[in-house]
C-alpha positions, -999 to +999 in steps of 0.1 A: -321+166-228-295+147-243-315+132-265-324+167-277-288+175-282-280+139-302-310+152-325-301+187-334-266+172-339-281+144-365-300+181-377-268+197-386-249+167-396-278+160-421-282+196-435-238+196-442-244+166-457-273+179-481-252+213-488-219+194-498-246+168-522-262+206-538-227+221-545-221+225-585-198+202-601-170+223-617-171+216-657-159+227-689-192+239-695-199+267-668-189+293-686-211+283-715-244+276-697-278+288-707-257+305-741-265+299-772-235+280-794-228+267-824-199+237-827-176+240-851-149+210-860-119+230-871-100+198-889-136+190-913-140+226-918-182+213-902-208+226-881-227+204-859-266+203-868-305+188-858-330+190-884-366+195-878-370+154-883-349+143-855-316+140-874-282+153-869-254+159-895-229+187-902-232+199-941-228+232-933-189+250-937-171+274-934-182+311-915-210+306-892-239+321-911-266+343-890-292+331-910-284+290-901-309+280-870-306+241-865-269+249-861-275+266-824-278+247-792-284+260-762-258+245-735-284+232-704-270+226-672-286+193-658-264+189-630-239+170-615-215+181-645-239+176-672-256+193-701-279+187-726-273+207-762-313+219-773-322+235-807-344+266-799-357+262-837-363+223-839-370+222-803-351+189-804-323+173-781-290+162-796-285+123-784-251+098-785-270+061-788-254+030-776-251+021-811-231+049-819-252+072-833-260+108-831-296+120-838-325+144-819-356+126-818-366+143-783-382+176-782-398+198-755-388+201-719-360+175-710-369+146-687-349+130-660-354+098-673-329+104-703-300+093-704-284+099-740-290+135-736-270+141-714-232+151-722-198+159-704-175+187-722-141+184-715-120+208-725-090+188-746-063+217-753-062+241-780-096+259-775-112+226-788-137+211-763-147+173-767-182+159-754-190+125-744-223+107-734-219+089-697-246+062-702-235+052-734-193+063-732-192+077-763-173+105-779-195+129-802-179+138-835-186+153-869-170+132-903-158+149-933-185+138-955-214+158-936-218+130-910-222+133-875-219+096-846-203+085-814-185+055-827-153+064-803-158+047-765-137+047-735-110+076-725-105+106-749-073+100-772-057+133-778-050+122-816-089+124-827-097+152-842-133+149-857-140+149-820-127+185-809-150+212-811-144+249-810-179+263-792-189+294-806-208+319-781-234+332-810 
């Protein structure tokens, strides 16, 4: 009998433990989730693109134009705080490298194995949001001359500003 009783208690301890390890991690991306959004850097006047070759760049500027398609992501929630930015159109995942550089060579359904994929958004004042990679602790950015890399590491410094993104809900 008391063996019974030390079991269901390891039960119930067991199922606690699996609830609290389920719960969402609160981010700066819940309210963007499964939308459609296009990232705009305010200070280059740039939008954040993928092309259909497994590039990424930002020539476009100015008003979002309906008719642009590589500039859309979709915001994925993979968990524990995490999202992934996918081009409907290209079918193609935007990536931060470890050698600090931004490109979409992945397509199709996303794969746990991934690693720069994967992106925090952290909301850094102003309405601007910033993103960084957690495998490889880099900061995504757009440049002035149509560019887009990660050179940036370590904790966000509130005086970039190629890395502060409006997100646009298209």
């Amino acid at each position: 009998m008391a063996a019974a009783k030390s079991k269901k208690k390891a039960d119930k301890k067991a199922d606690k433990k699996a609830k609290k390890k389920d719960k969402k991690v609160a981010s700066a991306a819940d309210p963007f989730l499964g939308k459609e959004v296009g990232l705009y850097n305010p200070t280059v006047n740039r939008w954040l693109r993928v092309t259909d070759k497994g590039g990424a760049d930002s020539p476009a500027m100015g008003f979002f134009q309906p008719q642009w398609r590589w500039e859309r992501f979709v915001v994925k929630d993979l968990g524990k705080g995490h999202i992934g930015l996918k081009n409907k159109t290209t079918n193609r995942w935007l990536r931060a490298t470890d050698a600090g550089a931004v490109d979409s060579p992945a397509k199709g359904k996303y794969q746990g194995s991934w690693k720069w994929e994967r992106f925090e958004m952290h909301n850094v004042g102003g309405g601007c949001y910033a993103f960084r990679n957690p495998a490889t602790n880099r900061w995504l950015r757009v440049t002035p001359l149509a560019g887009a890399d990660c050179p940036a590491k370590g904790k966000f410094n509130p005086l970039w500003l190629w890395e502060k993104f409006k997100v646009h809900k298209l």
